[in-house]
BATOR-203322 format. One record per residue (C-alpha): residue number from 1; residue in three letters; x, y, z. Coordinates in Angstrom, 2 decimals. Each point is the difference from the previous one (the first is absolute). Layout:
<rec n="NUM" res="ALA" X="X" Y="Y" Z="Z"/>
...
// end
This chain:
<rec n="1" res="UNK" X="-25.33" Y="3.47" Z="-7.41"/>
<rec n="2" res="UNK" X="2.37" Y="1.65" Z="-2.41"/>
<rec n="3" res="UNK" X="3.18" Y="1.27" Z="2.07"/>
<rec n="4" res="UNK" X="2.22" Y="0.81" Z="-2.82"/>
<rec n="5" res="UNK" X="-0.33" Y="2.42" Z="-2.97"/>
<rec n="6" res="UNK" X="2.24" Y="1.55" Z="-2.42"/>
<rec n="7" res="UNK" X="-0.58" Y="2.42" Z="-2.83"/>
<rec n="8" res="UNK" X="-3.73" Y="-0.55" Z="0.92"/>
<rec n="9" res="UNK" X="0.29" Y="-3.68" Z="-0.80"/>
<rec n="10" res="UNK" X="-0.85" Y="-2.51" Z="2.17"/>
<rec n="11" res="UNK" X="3.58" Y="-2.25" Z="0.58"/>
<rec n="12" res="UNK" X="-1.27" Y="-2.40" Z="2.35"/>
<rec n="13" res="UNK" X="-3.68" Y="-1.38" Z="1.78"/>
<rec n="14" res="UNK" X="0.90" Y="-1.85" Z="3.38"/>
<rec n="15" res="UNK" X="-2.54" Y="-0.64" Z="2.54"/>
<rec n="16" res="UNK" X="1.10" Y="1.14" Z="3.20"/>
<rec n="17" res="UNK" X="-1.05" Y="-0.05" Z="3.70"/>
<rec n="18" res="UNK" X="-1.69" Y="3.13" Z="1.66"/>
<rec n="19" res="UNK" X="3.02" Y="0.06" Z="2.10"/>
<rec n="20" res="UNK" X="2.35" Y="0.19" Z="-2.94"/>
<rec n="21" res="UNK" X="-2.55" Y="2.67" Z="-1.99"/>
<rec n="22" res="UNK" X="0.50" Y="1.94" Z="3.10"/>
<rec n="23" res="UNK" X="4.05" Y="-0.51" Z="0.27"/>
<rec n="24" res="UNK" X="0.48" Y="1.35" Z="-4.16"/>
<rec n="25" res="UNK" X="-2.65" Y="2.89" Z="0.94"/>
<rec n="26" res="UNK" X="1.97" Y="0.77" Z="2.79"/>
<rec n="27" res="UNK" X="3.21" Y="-0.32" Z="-1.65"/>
<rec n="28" res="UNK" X="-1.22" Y="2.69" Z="-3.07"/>
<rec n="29" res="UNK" X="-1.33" Y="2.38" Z="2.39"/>
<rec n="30" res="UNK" X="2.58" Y="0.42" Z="2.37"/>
<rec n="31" res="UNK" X="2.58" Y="-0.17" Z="-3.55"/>
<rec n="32" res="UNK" X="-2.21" Y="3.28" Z="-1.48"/>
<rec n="33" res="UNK" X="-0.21" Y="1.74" Z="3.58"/>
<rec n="34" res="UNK" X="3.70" Y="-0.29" Z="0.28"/>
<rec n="35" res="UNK" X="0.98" Y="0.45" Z="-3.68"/>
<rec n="36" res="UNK" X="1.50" Y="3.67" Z="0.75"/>
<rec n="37" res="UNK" X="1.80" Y="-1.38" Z="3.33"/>
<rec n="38" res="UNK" X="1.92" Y="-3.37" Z="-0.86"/>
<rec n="39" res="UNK" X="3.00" Y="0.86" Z="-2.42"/>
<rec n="40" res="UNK" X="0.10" Y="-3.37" Z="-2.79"/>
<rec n="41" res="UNK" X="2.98" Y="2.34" Z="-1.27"/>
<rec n="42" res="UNK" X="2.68" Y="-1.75" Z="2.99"/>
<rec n="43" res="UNK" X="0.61" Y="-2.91" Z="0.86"/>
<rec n="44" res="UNK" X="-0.30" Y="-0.62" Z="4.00"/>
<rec n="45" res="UNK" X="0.17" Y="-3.32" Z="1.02"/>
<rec n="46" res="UNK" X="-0.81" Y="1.13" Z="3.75"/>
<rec n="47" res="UNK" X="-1.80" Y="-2.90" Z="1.08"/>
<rec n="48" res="UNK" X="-0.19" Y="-4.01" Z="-0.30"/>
<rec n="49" res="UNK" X="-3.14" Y="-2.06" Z="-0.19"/>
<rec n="50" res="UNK" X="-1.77" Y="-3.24" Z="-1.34"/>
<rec n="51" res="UNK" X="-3.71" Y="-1.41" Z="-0.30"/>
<rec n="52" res="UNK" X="-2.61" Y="1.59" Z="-2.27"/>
<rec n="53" res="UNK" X="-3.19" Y="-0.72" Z="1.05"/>
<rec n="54" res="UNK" X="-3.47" Y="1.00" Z="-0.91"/>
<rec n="55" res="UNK" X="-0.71" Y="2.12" Z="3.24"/>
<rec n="56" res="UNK" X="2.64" Y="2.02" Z="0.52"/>
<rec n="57" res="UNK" X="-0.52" Y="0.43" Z="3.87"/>
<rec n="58" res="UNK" X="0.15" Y="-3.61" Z="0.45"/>
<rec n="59" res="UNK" X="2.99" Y="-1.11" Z="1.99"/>
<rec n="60" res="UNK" X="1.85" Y="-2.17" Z="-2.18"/>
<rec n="61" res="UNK" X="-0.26" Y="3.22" Z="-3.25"/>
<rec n="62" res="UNK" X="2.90" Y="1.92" Z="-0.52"/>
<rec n="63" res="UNK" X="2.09" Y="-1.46" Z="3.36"/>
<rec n="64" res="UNK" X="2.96" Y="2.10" Z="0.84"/>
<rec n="65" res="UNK" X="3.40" Y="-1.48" Z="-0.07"/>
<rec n="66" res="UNK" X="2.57" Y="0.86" Z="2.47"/>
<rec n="67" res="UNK" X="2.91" Y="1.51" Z="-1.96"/>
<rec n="68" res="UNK" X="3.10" Y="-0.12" Z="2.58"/>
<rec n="69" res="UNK" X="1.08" Y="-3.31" Z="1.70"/>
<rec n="70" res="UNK" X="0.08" Y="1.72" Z="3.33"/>
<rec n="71" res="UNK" X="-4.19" Y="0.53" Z="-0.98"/>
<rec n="72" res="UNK" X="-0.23" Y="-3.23" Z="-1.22"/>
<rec n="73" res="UNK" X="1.26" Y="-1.91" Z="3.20"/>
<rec n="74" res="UNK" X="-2.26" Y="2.10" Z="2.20"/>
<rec n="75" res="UNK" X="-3.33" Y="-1.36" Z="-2.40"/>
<rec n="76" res="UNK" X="1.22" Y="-3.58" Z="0.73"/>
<rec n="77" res="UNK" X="1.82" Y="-0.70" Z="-3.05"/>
<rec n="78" res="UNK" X="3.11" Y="-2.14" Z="0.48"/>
<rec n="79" res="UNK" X="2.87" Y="-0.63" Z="-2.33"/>
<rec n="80" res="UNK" X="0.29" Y="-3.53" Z="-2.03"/>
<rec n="81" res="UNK" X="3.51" Y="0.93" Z="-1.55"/>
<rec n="82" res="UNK" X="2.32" Y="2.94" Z="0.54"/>
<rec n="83" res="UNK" X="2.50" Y="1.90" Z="-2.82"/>
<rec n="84" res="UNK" X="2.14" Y="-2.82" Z="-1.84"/>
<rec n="85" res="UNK" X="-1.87" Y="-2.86" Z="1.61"/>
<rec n="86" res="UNK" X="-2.07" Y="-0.96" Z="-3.21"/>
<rec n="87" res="UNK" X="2.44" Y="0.82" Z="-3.17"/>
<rec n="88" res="UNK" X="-3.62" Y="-0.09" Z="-2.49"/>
<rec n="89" res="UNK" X="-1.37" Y="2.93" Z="1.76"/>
<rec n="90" res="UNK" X="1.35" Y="3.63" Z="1.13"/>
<rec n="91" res="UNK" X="-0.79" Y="1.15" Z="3.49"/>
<rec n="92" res="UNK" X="-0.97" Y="-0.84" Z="3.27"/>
<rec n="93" res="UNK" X="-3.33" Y="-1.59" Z="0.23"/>
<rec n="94" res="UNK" X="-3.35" Y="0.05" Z="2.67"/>
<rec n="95" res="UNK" X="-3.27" Y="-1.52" Z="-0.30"/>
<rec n="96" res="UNK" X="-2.89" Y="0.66" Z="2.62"/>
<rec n="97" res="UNK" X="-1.40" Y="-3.41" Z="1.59"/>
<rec n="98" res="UNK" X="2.16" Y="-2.24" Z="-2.55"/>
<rec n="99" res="UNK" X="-2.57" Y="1.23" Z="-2.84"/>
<rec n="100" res="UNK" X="2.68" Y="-0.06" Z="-3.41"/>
<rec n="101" res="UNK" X="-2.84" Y="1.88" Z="-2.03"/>
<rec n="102" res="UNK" X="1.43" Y="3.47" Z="1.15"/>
<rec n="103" res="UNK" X="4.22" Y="-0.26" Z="0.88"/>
<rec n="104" res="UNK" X="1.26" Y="3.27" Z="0.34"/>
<rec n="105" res="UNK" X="3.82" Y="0.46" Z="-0.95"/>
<rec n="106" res="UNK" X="1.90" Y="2.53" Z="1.56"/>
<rec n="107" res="UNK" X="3.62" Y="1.46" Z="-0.67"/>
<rec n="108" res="UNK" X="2.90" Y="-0.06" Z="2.54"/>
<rec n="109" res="UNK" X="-1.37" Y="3.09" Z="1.69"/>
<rec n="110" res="UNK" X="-3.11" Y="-1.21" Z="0.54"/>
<rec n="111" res="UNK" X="-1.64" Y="2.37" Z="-2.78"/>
<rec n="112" res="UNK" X="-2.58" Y="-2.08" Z="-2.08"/>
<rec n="113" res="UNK" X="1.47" Y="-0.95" Z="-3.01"/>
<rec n="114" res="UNK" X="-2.37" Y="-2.87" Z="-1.66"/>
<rec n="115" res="UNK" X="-2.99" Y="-2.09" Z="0.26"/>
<rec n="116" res="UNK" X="-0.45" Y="-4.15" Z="-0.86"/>
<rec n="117" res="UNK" X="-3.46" Y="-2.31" Z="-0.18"/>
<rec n="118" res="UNK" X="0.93" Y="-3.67" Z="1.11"/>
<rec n="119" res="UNK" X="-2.01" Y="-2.85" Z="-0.31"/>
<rec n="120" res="UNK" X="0.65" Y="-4.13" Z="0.18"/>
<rec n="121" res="UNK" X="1.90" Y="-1.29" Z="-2.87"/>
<rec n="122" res="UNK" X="-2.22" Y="-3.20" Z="-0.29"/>
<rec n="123" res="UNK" X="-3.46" Y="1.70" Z="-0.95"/>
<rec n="124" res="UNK" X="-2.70" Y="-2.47" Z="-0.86"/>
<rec n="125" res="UNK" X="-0.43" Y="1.29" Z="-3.64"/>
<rec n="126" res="UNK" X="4.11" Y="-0.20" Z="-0.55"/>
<rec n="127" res="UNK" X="-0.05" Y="4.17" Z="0.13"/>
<rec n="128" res="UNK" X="2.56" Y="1.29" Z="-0.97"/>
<rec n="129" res="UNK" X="0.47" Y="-1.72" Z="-3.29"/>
<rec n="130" res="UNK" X="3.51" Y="-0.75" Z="-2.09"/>
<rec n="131" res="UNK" X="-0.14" Y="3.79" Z="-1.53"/>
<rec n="132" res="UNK" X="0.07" Y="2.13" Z="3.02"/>
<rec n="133" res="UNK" X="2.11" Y="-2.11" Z="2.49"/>
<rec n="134" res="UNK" X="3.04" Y="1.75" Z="0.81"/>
<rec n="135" res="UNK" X="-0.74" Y="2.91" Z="-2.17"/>
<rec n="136" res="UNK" X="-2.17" Y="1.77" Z="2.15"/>
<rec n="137" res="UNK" X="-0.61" Y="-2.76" Z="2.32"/>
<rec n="138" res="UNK" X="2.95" Y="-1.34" Z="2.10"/>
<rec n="139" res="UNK" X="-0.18" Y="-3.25" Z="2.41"/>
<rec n="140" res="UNK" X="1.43" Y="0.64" Z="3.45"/>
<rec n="141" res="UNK" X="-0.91" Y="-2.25" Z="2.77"/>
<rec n="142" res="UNK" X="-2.69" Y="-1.89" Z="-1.44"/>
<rec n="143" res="UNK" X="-1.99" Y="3.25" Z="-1.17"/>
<rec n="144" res="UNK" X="-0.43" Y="1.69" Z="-3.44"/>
<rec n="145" res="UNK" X="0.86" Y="3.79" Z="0.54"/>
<rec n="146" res="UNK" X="0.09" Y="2.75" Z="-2.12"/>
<rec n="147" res="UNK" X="1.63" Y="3.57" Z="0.80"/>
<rec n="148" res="UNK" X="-0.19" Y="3.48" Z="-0.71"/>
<rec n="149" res="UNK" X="2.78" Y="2.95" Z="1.14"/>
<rec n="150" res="UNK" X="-0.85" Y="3.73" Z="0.39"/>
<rec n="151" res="UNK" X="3.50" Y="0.46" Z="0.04"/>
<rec n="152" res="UNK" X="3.55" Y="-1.04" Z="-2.47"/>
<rec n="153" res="UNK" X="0.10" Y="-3.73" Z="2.19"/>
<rec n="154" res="UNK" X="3.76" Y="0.28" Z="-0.55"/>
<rec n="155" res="UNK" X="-0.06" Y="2.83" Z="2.48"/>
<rec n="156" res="UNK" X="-2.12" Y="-1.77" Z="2.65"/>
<rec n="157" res="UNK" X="2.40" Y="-2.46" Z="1.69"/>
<rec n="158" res="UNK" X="2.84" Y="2.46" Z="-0.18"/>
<rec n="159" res="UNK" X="-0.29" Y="3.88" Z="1.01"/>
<rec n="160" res="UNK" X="-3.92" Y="0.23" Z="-0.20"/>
<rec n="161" res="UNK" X="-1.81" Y="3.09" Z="0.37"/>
<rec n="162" res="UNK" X="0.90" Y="2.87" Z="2.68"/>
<rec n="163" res="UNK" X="-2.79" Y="1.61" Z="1.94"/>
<rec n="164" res="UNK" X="0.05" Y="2.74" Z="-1.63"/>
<rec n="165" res="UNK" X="-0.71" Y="-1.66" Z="-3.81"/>
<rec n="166" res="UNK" X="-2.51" Y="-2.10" Z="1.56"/>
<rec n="167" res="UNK" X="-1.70" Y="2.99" Z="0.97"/>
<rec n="168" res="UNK" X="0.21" Y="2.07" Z="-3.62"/>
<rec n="169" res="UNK" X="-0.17" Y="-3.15" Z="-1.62"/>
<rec n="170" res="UNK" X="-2.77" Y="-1.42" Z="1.82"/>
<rec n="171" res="UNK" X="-1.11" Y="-4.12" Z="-1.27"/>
<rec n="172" res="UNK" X="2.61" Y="-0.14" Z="-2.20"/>
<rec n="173" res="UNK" X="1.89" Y="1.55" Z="-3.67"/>
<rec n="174" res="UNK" X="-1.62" Y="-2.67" Z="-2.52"/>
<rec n="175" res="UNK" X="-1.43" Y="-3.16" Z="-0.42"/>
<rec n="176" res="UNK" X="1.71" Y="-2.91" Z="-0.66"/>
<rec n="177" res="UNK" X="-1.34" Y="-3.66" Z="-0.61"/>
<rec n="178" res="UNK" X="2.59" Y="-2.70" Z="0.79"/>
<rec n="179" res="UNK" X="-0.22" Y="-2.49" Z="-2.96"/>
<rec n="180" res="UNK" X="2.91" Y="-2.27" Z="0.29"/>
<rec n="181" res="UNK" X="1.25" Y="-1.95" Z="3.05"/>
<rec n="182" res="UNK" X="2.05" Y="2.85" Z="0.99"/>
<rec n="183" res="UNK" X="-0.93" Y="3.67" Z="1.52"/>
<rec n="184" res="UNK" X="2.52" Y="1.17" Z="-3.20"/>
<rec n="185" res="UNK" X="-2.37" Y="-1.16" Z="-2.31"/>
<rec n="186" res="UNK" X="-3.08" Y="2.27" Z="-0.34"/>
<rec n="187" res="UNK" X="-2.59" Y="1.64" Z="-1.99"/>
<rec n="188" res="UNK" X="0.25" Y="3.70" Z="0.33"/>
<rec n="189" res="UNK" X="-3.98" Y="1.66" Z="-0.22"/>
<rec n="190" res="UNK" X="-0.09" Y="3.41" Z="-1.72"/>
<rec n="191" res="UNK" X="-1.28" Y="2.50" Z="2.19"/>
<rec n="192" res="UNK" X="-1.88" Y="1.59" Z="-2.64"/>
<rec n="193" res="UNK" X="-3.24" Y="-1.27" Z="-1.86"/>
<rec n="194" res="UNK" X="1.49" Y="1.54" Z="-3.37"/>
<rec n="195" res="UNK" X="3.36" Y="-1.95" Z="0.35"/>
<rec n="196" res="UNK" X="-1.82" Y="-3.30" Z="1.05"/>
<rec n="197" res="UNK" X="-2.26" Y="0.02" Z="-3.08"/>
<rec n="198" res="UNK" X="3.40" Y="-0.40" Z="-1.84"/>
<rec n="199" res="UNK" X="0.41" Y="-3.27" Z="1.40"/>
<rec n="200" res="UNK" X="-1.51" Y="-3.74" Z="0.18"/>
<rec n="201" res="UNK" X="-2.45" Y="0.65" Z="3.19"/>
<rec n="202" res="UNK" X="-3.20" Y="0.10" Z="-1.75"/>
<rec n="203" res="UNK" X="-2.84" Y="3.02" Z="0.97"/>
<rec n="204" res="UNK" X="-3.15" Y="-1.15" Z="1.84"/>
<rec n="205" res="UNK" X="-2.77" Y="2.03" Z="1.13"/>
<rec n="206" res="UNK" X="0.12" Y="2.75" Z="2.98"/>
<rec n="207" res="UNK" X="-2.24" Y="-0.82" Z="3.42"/>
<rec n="208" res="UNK" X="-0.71" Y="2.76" Z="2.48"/>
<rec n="209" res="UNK" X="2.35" Y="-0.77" Z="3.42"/>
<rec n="210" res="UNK" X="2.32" Y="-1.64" Z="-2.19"/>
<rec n="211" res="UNK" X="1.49" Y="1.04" Z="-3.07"/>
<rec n="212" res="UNK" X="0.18" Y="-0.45" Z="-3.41"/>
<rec n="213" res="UNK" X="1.61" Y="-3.30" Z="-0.32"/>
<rec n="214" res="UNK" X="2.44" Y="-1.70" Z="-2.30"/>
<rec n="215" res="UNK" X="0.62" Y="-3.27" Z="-0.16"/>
<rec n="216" res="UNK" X="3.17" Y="-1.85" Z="-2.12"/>
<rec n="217" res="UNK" X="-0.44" Y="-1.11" Z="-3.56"/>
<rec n="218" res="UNK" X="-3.76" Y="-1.09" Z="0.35"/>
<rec n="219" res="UNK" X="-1.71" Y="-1.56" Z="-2.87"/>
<rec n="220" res="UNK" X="-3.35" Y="-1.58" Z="-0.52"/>
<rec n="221" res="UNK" X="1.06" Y="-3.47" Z="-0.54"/>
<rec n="222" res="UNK" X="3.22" Y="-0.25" Z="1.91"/>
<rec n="223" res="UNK" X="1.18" Y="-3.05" Z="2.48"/>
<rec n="224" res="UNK" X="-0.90" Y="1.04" Z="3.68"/>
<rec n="225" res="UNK" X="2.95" Y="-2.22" Z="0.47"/>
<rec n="226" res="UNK" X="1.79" Y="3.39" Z="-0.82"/>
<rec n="227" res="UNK" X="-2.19" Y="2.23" Z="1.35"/>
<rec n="228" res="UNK" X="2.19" Y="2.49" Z="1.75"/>
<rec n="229" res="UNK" X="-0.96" Y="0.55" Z="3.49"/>
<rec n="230" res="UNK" X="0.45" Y="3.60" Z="0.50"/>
<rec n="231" res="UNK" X="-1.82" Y="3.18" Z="-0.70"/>
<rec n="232" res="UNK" X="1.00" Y="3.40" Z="-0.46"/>
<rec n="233" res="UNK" X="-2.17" Y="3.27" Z="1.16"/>
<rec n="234" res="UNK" X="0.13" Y="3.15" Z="-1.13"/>
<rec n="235" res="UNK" X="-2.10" Y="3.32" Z="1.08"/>
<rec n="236" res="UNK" X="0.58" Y="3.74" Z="-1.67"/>
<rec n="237" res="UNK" X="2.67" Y="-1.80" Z="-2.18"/>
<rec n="238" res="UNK" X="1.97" Y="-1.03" Z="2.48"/>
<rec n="239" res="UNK" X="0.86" Y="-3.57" Z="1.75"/>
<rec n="240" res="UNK" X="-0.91" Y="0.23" Z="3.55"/>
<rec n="241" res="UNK" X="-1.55" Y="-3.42" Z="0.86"/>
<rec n="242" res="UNK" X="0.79" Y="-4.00" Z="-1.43"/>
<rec n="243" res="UNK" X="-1.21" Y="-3.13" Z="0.71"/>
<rec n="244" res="UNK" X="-0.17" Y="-3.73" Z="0.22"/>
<rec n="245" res="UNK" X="-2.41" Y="-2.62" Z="-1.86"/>
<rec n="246" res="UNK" X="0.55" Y="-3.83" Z="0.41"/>
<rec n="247" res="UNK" X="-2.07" Y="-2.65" Z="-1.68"/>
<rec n="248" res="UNK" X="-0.46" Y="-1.81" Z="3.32"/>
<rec n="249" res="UNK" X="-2.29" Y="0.14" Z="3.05"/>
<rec n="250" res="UNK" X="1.51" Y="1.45" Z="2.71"/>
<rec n="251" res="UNK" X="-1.04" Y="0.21" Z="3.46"/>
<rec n="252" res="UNK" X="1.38" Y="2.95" Z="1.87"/>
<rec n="253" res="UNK" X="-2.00" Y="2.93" Z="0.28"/>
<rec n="254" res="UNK" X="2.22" Y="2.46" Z="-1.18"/>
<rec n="255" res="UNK" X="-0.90" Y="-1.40" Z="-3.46"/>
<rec n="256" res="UNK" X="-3.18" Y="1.08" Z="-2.36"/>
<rec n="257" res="UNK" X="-2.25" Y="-2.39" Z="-2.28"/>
<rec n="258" res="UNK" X="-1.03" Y="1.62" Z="-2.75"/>
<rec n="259" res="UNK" X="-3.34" Y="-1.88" Z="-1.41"/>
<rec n="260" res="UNK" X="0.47" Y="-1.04" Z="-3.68"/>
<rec n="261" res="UNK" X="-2.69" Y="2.80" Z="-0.94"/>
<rec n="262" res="UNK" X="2.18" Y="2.58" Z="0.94"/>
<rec n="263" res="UNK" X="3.05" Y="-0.33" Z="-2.18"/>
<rec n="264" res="UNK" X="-0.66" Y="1.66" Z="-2.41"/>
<rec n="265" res="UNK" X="-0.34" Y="3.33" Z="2.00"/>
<rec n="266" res="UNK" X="4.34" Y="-0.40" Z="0.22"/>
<rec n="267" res="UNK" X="1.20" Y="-2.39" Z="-2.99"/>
<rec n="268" res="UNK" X="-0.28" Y="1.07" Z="-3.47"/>
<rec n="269" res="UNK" X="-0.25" Y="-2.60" Z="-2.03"/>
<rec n="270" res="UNK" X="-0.94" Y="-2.74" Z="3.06"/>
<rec n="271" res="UNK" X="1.56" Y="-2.82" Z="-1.24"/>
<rec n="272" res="UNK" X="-2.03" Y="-3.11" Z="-0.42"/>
<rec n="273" res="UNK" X="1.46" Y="-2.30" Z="2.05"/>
<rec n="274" res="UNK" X="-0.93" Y="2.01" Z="3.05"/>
<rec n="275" res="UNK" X="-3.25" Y="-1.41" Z="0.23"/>
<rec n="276" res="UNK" X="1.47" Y="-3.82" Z="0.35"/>
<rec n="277" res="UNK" X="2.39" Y="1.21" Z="3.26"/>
<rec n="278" res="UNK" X="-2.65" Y="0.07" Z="2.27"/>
<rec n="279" res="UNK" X="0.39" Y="2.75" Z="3.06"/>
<rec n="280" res="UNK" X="3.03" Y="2.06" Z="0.12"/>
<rec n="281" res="UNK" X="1.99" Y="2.23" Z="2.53"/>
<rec n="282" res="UNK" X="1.05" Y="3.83" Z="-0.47"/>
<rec n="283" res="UNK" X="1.34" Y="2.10" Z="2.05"/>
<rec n="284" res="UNK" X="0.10" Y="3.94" Z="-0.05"/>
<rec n="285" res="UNK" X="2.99" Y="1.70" Z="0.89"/>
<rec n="286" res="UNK" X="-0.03" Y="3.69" Z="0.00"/>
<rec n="287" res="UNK" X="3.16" Y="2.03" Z="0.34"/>
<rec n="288" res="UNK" X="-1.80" Y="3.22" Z="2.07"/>
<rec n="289" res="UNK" X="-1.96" Y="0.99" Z="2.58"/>
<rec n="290" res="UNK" X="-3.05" Y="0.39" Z="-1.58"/>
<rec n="291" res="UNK" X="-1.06" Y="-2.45" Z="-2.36"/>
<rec n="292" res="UNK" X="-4.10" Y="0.90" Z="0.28"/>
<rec n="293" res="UNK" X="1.19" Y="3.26" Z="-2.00"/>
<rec n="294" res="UNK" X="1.23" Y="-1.79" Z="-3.23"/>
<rec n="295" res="UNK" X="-2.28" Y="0.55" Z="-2.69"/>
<rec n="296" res="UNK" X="2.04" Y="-0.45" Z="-2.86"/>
// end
């Protein structure tokens, strides 16, 4: 089934499940219905949550983060290091059931101030390679993780957010992708689509519930050694969701596995070597409240 057109030409043929057909159908209709409702002119980062998945009233889709510590120790979460404990990350840091895939950073106040994806640093295919270790990826004990801040992460260990910014604020100011070993040495994401097509992050394709996506400096016949593992997402022109994508097979749930068919409905050019990496792990995360509405 063809999912995604532009200018009347056909961008892309994927085979897809019913369940997925169903999801994008979804997706456009409720995107068209609410067209004259949801304001793409602002950006409101009122909500937090991770997992795309095919049906959308599934569970595991579009799982709600808690965005105060105080709300994250009453869902079970408990901390694995507090402000100034570990000097290559900002923030004080949960996990739910000892599952690294989602780590939730949050400032001094307990407003949520970042998000990291952890997974063991001795992966049977060697992942991540020479490139990308400790620039995005930084080892802390025994695990590979990589980190992204909603807020500046010199701010997070030291006065934090009141009550009241967290609540005109919301999920955070701006995106920031720690690429050094250091929170003071990040990538700053443009918050608008026009100012990131300036850059190196390369356009993809859109996909209803998701965005359209950008990924950095793809090219047909690049190294997946350097493939960089994050993705950018942008509806009405504005950056409201991100995400993660390792070349590894991970386990916990909270991760998706694309099938090889499908990548080409998000990378533009897919590079090559993608088909020799065998199955790999995303992971949506969207920055408000109501992901099912983004249509682009």
């Amino acid at each position: 089934m063809s999912l995604l057109r532009k200018g009347g030409q056909l961008l892309n043929s994927v085979p897809c499940s019913a369940a997925m057909i169903r999801a994008c159908i979804f997706g456009l209709l409720i995107g068209v219905s609410q067209a004259f409702l949801f304001d793409f002119g602002t950006s409101n980062w009122n909500g937090l949550k991770v997992t795309w998945d095919a049906n959308i009233f599934s569970s595991r889709a579009f799982s709600s983060l808690p965005r105060t510590e105080s709300d994250a120790k009453r869902a079970g979460f408990t901390m694995i290091s507090d402000c100034g404990a570990k000097s290559n990350f900002a923030g004080k840091r949960y996990v739910l059931s000892g599952d690294t895939a989602v780590v939730l950073l949050y400032d001094v106040n307990g407003y949520i101030a970042g998000i990291q994806a952890g997974f063991p640093a001795t992966l049977q295919n060697g992942y991540p390679h020479a490139p990308l270790k400790n620039h995005p990826f930084v080892m802390s004990d025994g695990k590979q993780y990589i980190t992204a801040y909603f807020v500046d992460p010199s701010t997070i260990c030291s006065k934090g957010r009141t009550s009241n910014l967290f609540n005109s604020e919301g999920t955070g100011t701006d995106l920031f992708i720690q690429n050094g070993t250091t929170p003071s040495q990040i990538l700053k994401i443009p918050h608008k689509e026009t100012d990131v097509q300036k850059t190196m992050w390369t356009k993809g394709h859109c996909f209803p519930t998701m965005g359209v996506h950008y990924w950095y400096n793809i090219r047909k016949d690049m190294s997946c050694d350097e493939f960089y593992p994050v993705f950018l997402l942008y509806n009405g022109g504005k950056l409201n969701a991100f995400g993660w994508a390792f070349n590894a097979d991970l386990s916990s749930t909270r991760f998706e596995h694309p099938p090889l068919l499908s990548f080409g409905a998000f990378l533009n050019p897919v590079p090559d070597c993608l088909s020799k990496e065998g199955r790999l792990s995303t992971m949506h995360i969207y920055l408000t409240s109501r992901p099912e509405l983004d249509t682009c």
